[in-house]
N, CA, C and O atoms as a DFTB+ gen file, in Angstrom:
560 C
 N C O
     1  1      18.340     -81.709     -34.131
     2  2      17.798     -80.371     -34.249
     3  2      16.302     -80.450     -34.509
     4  3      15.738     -81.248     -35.256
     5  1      15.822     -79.610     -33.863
     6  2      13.929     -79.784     -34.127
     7  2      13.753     -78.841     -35.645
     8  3      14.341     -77.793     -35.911
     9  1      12.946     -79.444     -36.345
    10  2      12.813     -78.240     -37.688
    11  2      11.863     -77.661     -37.208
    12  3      12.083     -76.492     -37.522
    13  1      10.677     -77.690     -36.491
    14  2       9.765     -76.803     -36.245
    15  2      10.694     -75.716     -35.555
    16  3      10.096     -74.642     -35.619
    17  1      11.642     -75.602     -35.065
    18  2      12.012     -74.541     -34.020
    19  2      12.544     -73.587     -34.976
    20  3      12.424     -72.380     -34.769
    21  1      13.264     -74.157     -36.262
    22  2      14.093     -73.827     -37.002
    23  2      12.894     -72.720     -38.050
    24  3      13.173     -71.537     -38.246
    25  1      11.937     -73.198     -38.472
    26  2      11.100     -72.459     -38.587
    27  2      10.230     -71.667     -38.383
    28  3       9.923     -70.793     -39.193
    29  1       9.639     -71.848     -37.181
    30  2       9.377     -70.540     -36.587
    31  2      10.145     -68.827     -35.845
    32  3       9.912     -67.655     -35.548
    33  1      11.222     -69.983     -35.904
    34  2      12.472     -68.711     -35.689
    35  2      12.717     -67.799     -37.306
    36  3      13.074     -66.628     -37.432
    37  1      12.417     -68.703     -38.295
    38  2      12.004     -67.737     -39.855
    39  2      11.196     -66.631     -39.719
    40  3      11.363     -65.431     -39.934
    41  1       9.961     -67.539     -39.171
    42  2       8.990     -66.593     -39.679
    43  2       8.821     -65.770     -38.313
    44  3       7.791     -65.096     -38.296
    45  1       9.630     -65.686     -37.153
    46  2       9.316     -64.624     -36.481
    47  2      10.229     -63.647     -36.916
    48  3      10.051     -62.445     -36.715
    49  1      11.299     -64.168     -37.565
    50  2      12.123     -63.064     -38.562
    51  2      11.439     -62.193     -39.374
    52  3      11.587     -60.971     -39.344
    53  1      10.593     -62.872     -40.197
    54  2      10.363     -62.204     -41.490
    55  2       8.907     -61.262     -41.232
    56  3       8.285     -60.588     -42.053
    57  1       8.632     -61.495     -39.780
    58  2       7.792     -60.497     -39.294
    59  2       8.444     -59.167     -38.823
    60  3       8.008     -58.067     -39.164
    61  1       9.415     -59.329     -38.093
    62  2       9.980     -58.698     -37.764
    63  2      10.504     -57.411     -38.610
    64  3      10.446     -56.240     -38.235
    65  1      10.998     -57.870     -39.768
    66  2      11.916     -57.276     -40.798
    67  2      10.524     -56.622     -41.517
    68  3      10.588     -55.555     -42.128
    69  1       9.230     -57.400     -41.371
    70  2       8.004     -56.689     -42.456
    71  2       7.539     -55.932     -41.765
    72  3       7.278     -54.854     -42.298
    73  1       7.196     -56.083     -40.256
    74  2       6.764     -54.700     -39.452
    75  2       7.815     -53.787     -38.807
    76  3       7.694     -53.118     -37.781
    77  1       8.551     -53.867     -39.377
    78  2       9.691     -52.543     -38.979
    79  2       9.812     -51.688     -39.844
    80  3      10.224     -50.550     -39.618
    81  1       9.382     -52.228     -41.222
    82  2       8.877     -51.532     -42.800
    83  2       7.830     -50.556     -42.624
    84  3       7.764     -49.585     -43.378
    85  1       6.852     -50.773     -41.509
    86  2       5.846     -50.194     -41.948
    87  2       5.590     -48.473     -40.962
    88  3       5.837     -48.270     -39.774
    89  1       5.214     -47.812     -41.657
    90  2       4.951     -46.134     -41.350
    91  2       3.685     -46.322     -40.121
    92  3       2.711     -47.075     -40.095
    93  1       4.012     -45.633     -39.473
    94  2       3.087     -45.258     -38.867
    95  2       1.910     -43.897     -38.799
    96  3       1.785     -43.106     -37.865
    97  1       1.368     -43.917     -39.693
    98  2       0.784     -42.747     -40.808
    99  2      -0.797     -43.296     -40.859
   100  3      -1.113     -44.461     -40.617
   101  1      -1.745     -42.206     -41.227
   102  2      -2.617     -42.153     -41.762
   103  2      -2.835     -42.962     -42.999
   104  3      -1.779     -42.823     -43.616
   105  1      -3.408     -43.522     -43.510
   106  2      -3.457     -43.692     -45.107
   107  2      -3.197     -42.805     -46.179
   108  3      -2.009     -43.099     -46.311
   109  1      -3.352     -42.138     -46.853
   110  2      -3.053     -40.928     -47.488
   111  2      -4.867     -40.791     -48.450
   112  3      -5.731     -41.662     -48.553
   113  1      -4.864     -40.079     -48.719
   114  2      -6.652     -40.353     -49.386
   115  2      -7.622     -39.502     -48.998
   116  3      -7.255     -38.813     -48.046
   117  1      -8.688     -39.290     -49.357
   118  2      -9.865     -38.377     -49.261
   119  2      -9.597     -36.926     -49.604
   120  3      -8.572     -36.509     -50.143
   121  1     -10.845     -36.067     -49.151
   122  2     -10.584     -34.818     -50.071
   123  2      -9.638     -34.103     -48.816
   124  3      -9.567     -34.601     -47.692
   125  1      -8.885     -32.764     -49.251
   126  2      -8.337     -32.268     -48.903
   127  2      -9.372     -31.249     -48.054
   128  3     -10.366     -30.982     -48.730
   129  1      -9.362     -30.617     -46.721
   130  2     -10.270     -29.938     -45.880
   131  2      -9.282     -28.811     -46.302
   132  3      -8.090     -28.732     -46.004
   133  1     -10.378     -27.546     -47.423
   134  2     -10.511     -26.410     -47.466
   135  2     -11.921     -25.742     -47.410
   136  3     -12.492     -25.053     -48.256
   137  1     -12.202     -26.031     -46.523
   138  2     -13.219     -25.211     -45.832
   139  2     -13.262     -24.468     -44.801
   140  3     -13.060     -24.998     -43.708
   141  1     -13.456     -23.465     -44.859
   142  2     -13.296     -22.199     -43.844
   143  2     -14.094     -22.754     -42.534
   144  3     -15.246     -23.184     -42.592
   145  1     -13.188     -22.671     -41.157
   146  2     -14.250     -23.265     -40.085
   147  2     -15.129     -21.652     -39.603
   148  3     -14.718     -20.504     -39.774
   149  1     -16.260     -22.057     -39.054
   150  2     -17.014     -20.638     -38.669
   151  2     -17.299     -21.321     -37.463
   152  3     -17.251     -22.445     -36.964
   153  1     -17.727     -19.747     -37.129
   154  2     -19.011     -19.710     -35.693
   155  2     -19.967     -19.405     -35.353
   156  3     -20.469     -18.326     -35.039
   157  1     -20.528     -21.137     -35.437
   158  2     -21.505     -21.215     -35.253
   159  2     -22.627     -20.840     -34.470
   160  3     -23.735     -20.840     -35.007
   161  1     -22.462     -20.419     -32.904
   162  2     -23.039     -20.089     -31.754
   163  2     -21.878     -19.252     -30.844
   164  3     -20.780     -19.725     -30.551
   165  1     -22.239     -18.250     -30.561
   166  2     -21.415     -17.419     -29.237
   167  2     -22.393     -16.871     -28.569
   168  3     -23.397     -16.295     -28.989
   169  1     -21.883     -17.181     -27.021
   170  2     -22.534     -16.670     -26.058
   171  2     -21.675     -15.352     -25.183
   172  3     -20.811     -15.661     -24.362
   173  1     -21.980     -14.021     -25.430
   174  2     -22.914     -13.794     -25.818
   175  2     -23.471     -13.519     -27.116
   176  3     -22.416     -13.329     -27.720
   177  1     -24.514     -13.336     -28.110
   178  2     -24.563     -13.509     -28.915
   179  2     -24.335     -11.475     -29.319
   180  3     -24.255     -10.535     -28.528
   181  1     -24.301     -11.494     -30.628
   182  2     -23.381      -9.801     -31.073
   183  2     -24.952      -8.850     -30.760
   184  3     -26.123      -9.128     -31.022
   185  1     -24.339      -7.692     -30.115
   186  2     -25.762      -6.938     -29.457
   187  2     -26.378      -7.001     -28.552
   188  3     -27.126      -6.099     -28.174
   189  1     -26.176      -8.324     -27.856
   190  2     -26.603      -8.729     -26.599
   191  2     -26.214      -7.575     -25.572
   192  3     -25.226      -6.861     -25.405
   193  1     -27.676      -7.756     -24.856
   194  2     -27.042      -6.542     -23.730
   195  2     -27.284      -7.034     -21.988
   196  3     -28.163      -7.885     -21.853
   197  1     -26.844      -6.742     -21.165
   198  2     -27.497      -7.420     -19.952
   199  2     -26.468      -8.352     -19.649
   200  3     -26.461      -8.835     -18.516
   201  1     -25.941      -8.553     -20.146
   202  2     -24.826      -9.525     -19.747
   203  2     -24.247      -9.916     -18.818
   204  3     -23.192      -9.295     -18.693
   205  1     -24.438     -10.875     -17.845
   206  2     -23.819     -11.051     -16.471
   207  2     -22.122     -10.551     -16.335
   208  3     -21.196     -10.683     -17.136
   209  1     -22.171      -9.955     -15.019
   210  2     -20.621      -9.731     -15.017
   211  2     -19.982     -10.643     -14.780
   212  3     -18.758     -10.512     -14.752
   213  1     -20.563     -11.841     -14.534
   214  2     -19.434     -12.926     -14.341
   215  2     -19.679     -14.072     -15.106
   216  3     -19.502     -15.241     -14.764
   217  1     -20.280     -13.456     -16.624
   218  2     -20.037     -14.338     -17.405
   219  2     -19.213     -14.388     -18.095
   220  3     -18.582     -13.357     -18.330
   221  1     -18.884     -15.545     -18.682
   222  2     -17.881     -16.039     -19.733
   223  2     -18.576     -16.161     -21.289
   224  3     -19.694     -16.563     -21.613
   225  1     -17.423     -15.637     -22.130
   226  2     -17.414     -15.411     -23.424
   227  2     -17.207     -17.079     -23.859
   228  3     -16.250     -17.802     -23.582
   229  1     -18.445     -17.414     -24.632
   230  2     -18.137     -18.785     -25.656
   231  2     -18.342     -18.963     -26.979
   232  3     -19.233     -18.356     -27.573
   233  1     -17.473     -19.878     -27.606
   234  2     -17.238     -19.711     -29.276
   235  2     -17.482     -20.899     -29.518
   236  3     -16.638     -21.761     -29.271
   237  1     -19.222     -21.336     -30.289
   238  2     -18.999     -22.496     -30.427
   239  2     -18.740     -22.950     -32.239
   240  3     -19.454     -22.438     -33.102
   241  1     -17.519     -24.061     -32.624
   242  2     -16.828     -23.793     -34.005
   243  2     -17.580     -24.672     -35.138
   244  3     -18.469     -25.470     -34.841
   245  1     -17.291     -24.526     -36.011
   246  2     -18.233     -25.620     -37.029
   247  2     -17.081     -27.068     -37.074
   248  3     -17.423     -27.989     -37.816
   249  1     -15.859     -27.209     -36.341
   250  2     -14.878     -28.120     -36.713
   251  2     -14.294     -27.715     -35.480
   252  3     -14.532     -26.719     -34.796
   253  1     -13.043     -29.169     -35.212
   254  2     -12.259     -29.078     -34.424
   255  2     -10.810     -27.836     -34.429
   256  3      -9.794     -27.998     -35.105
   257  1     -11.004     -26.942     -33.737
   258  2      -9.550     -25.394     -33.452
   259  2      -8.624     -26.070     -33.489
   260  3      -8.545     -27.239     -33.114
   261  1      -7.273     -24.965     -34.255
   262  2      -5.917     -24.830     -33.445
   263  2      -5.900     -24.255     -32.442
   264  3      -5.973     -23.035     -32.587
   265  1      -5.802     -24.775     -30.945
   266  2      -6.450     -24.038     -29.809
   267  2      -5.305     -22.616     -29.504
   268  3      -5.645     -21.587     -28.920
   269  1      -4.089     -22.861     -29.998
   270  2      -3.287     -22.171     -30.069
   271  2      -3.511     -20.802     -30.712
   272  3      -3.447     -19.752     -30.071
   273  1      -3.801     -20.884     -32.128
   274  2      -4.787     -19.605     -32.717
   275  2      -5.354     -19.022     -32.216
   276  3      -4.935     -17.933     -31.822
   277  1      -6.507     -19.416     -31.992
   278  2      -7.493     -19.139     -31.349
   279  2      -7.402     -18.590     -30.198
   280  3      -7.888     -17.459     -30.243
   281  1      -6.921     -18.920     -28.964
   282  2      -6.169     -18.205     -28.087
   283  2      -4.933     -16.692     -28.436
   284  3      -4.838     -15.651     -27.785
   285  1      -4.388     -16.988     -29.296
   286  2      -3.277     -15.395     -29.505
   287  2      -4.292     -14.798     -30.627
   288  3      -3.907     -13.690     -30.999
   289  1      -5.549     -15.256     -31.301
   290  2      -6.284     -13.877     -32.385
   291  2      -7.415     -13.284     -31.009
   292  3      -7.951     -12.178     -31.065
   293  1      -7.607     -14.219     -29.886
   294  2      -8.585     -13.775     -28.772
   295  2      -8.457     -12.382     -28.326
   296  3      -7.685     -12.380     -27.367
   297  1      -9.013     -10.778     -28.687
   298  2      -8.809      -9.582     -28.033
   299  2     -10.365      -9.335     -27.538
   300  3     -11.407      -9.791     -28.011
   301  1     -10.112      -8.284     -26.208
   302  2     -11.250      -7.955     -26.029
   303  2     -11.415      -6.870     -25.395
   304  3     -10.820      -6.996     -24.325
   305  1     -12.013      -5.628     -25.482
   306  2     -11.693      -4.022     -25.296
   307  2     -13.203      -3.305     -24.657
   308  3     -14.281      -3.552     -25.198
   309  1     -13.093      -2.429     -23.482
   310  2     -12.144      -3.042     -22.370
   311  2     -11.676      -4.292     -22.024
   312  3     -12.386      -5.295     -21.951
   313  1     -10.082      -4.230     -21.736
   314  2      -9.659      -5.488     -21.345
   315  2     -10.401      -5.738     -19.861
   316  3     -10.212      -4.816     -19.068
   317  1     -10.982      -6.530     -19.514
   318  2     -11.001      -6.570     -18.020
   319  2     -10.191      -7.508     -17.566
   320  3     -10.862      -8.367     -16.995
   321  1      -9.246      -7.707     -17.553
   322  2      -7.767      -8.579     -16.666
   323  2      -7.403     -10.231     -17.505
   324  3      -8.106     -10.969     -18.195
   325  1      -6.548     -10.280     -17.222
   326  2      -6.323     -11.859     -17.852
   327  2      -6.852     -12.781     -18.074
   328  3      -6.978     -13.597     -17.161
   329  1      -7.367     -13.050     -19.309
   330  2      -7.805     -14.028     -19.395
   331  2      -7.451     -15.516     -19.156
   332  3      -6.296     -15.910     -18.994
   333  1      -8.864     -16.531     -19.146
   334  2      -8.252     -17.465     -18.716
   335  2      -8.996     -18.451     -19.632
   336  3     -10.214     -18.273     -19.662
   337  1      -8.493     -19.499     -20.419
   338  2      -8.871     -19.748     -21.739
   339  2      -9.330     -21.922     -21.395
   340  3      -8.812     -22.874     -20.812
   341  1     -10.663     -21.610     -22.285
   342  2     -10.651     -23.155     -21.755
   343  2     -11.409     -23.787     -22.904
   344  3     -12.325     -23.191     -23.471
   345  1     -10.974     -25.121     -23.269
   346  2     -12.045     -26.087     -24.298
   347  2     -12.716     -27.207     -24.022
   348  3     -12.525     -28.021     -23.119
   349  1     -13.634     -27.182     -24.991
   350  2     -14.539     -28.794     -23.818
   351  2     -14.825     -28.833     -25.858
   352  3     -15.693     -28.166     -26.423
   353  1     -13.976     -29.647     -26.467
   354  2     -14.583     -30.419     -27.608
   355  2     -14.510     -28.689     -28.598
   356  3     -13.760     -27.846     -28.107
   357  1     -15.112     -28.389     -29.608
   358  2     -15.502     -27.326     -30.220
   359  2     -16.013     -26.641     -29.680
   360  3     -16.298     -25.785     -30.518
   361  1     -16.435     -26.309     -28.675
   362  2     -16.714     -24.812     -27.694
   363  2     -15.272     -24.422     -26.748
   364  3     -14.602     -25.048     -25.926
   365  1     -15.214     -23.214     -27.273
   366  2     -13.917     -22.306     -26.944
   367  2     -14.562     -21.142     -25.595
   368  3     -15.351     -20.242     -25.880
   369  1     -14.117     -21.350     -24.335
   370  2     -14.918     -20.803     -23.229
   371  2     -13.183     -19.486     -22.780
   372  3     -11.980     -19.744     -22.815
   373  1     -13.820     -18.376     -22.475
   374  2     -13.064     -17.237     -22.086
   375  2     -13.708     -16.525     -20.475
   376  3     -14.804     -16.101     -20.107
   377  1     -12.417     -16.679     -19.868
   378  2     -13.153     -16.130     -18.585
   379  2     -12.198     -15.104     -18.013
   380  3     -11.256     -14.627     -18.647
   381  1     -12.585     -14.735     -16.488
   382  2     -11.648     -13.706     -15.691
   383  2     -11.743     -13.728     -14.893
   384  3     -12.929     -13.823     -14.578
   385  1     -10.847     -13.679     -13.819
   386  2     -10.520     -13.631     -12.419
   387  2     -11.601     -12.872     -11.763
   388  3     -12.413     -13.460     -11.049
   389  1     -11.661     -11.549     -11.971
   390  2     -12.482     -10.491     -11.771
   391  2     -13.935     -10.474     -12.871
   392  3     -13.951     -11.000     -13.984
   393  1     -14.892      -9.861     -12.340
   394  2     -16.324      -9.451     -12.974
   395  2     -15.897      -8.216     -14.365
   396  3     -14.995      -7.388     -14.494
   397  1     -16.970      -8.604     -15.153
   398  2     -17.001      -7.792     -16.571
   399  2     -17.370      -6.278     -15.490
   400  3     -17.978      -6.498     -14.442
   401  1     -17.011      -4.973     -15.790
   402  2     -17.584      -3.830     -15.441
   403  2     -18.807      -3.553     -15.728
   404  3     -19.192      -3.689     -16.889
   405  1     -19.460      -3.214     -14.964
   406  2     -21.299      -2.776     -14.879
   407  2     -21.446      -1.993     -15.801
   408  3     -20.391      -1.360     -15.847
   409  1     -22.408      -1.483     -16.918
   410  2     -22.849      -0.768     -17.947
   411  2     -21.685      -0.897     -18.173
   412  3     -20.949      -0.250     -17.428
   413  1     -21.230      -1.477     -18.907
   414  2     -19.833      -1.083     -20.021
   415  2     -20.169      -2.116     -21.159
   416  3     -20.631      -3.242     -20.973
   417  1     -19.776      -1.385     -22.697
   418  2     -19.804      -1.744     -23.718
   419  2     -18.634      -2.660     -23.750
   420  3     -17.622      -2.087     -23.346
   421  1     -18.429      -3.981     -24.124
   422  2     -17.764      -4.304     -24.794
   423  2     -17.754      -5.245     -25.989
   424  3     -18.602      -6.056     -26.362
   425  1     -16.275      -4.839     -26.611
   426  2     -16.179      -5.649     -28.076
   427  2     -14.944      -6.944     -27.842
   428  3     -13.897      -6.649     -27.265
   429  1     -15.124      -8.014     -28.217
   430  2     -14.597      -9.465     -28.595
   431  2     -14.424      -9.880     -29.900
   432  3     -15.278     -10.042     -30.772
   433  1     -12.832     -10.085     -29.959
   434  2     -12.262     -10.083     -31.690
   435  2     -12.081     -11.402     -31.650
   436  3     -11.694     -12.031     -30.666
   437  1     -12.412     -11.933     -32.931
   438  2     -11.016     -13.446     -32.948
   439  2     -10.657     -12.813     -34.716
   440  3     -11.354     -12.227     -35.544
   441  1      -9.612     -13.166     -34.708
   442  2      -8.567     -12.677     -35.936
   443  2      -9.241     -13.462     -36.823
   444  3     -10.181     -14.169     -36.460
   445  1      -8.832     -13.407     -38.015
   446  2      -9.518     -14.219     -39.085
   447  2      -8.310     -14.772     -39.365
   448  3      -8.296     -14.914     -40.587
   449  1      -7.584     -15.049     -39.036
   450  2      -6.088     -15.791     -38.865
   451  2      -6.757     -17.063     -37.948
   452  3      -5.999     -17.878     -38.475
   453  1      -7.412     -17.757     -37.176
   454  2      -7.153     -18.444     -36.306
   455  2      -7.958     -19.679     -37.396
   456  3      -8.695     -19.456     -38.356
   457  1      -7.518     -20.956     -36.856
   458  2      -7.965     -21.536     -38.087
   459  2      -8.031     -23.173     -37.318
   460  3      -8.009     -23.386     -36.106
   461  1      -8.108     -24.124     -38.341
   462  2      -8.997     -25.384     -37.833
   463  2      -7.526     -26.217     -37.271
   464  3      -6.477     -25.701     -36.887
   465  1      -7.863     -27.599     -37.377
   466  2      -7.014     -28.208     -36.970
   467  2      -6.260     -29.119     -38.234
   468  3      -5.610     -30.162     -38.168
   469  1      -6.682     -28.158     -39.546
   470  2      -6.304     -29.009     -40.734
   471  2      -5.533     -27.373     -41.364
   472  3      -5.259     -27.329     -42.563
   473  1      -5.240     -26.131     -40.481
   474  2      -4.656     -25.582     -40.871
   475  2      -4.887     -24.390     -41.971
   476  3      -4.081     -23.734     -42.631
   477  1      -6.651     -24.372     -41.883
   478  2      -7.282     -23.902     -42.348
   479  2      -8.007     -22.659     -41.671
   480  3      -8.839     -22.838     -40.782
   481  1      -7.644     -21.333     -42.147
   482  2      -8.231     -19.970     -41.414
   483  2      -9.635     -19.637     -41.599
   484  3     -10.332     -19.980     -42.554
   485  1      -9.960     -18.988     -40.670
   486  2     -11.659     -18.952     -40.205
   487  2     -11.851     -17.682     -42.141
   488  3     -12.767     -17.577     -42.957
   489  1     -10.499     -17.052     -42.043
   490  2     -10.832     -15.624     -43.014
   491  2     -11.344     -14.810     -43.221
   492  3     -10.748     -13.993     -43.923
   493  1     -12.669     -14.484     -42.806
   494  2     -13.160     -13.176     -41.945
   495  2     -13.165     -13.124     -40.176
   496  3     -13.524     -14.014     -39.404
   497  1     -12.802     -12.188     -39.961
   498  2     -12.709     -12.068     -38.108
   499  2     -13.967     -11.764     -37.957
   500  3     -14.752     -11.195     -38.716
   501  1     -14.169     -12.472     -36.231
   502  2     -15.233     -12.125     -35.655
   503  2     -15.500     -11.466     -34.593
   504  3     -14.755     -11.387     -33.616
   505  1     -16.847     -10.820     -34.745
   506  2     -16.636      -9.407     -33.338
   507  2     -18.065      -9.592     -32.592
   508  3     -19.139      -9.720     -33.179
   509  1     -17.940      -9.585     -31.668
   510  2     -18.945      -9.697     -30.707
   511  2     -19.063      -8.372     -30.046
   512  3     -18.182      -8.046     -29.251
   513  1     -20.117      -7.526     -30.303
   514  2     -19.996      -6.533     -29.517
   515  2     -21.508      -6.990     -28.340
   516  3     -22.525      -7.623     -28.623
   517  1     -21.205      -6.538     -27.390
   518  2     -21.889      -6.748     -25.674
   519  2     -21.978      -6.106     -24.706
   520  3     -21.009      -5.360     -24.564
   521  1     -23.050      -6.006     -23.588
   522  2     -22.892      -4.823     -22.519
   523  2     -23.547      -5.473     -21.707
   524  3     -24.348      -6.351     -22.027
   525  1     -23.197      -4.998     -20.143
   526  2     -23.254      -5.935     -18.809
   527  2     -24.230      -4.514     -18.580
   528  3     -24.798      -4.540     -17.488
   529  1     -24.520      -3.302     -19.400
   530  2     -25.899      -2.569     -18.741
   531  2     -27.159      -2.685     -19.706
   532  3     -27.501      -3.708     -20.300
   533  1     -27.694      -1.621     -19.743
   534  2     -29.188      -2.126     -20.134
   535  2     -29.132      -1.804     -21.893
   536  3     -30.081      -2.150     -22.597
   537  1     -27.975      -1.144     -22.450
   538  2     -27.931      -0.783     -23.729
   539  2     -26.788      -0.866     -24.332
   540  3     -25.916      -1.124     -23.502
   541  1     -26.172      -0.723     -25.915
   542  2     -24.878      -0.792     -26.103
   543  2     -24.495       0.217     -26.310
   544  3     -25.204       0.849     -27.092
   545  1     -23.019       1.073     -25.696
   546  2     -23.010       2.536     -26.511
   547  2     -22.552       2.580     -27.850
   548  3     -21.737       1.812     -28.360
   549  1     -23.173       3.598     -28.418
   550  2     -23.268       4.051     -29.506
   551  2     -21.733       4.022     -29.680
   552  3     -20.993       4.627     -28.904
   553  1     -21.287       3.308     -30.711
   554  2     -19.791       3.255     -31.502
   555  2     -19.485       3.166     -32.579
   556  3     -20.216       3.583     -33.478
   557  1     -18.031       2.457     -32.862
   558  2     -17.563       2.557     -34.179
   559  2     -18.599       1.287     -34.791
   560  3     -18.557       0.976     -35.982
């Protein structure tokens, strides 16, 4: 009988049995993320007027989204047709099939429900109000 064989057949055991032990997990440690994520940059920015009709609404975040959130707190009045929802990293991009309507006011919600990727809510909502004519109308 070879003893080297006899022993390495041990210790590929006792690897075996020690990495089948082990979690596949994070470490556990550091501070806990309660910090409210914000937004930082949106295009267009609130008041903006002139607004291309075939531009797209962008949200750029202080942290990585639940893109999921963020998408179902997304309203925007007039609706102009389905949106179509896209991310590149922390900028949250909103578009449409069809052109924004010419002189028309509109307002862009995100819920204060929508929150980071640590499960953490923005907690005040944000509103973008905007117009594709030369002024905003006078509203709420």
């Amino acid at each position: 009988m070879n003893p080297l064989g006899g022993r390495t057949g041990a210790i590929l055991l006792a690897a075996l049995l020690l990495g089948g032990c082990a979690k596949p997990e994070f470490p556990p440690g550091g501070p806990v993320d309660s910090t409210p994520p914000q937004a930082l940059l949106t295009v267009p920015a609130d008041s903006s007027v002139r607004f291309p009709a075939a531009g797209e609404i962008q949200i750029l975040f202080s942290e990585p989204m639940d893109h999921e959130s963020v998408r179902d707190g997304f309203k925007i009045y007039p609706s102009p047709g389905t949106p179509s929802f896209r991310w590149s990293g922390r900028r949250f991009r909103v578009s449409w099939e069809g052109r924004l309507r010419g002189g028309t006011t509109y307002q862009a919600f995100l819920s204060a429900g929508a929150r980071d990727m640590h499960g953490v809510a923005m907690g005040q909502p944000l509103t973008i109000r905007f117009s594709t004519g030369d002024s905003l109308d006078p509203g709420r």
